[in-house]
C-alpha positions in Angstrom: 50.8 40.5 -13.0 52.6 37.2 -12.8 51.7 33.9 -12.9 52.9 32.7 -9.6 50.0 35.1 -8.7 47.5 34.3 -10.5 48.2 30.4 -9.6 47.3 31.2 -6.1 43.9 32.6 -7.2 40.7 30.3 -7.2 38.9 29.3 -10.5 36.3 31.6 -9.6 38.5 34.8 -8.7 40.3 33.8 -11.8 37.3 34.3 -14.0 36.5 37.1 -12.6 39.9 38.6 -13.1 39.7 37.5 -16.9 36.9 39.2 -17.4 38.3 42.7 -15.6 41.0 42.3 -17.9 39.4 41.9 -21.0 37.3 44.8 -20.3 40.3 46.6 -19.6 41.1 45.9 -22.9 38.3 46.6 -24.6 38.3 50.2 -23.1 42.2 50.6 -24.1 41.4 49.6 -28.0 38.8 51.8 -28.0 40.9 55.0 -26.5 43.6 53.9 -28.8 41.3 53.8 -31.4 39.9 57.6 -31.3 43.1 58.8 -30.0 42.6 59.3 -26.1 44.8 56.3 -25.0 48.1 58.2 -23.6 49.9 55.4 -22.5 49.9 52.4 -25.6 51.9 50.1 -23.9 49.2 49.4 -21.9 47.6 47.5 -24.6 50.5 45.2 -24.7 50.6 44.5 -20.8 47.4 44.1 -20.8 47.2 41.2 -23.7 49.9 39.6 -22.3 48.3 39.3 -19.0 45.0 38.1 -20.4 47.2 35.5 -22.6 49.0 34.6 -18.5 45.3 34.2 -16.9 44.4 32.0 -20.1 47.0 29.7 -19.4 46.7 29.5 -16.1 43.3 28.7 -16.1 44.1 26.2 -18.7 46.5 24.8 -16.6 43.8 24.7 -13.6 40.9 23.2 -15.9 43.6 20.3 -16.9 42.8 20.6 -20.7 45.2 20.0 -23.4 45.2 22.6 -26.1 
């Protein structure tokens, strides 16, 4: 996912988007944990694009880190 889309999201469809992803990765660990996970680059899209939605919202929210 990139950021110019998730900048065109609203606060509230971004929130719900981080939490899709972090469940996403939740599930991935998990597999990746016992062994089912097939595809382990999927755990490192899928941190980087909850580490994009962070920002973003960060950005959106107007706080300074």
């Amino acid at each position: 996912m990139k950021a110019k889309e998730l900048r065109d999201l609203s606060l509230d469809e971004l929130e719900a988007k981080e939490r899709e992803l972090r469940g996403e990765l939740f599930n991935a660990r998990v597999k990746h944990s016992t062994g089912q996970l097939e595809n382990t680059a999927k755990l490192r899209t899928v941190r980087r694009d909850v580490a994009r939605l962070e920002t973003v919202l960060r950005e959106k929210h107007g706080a300074k880190p």
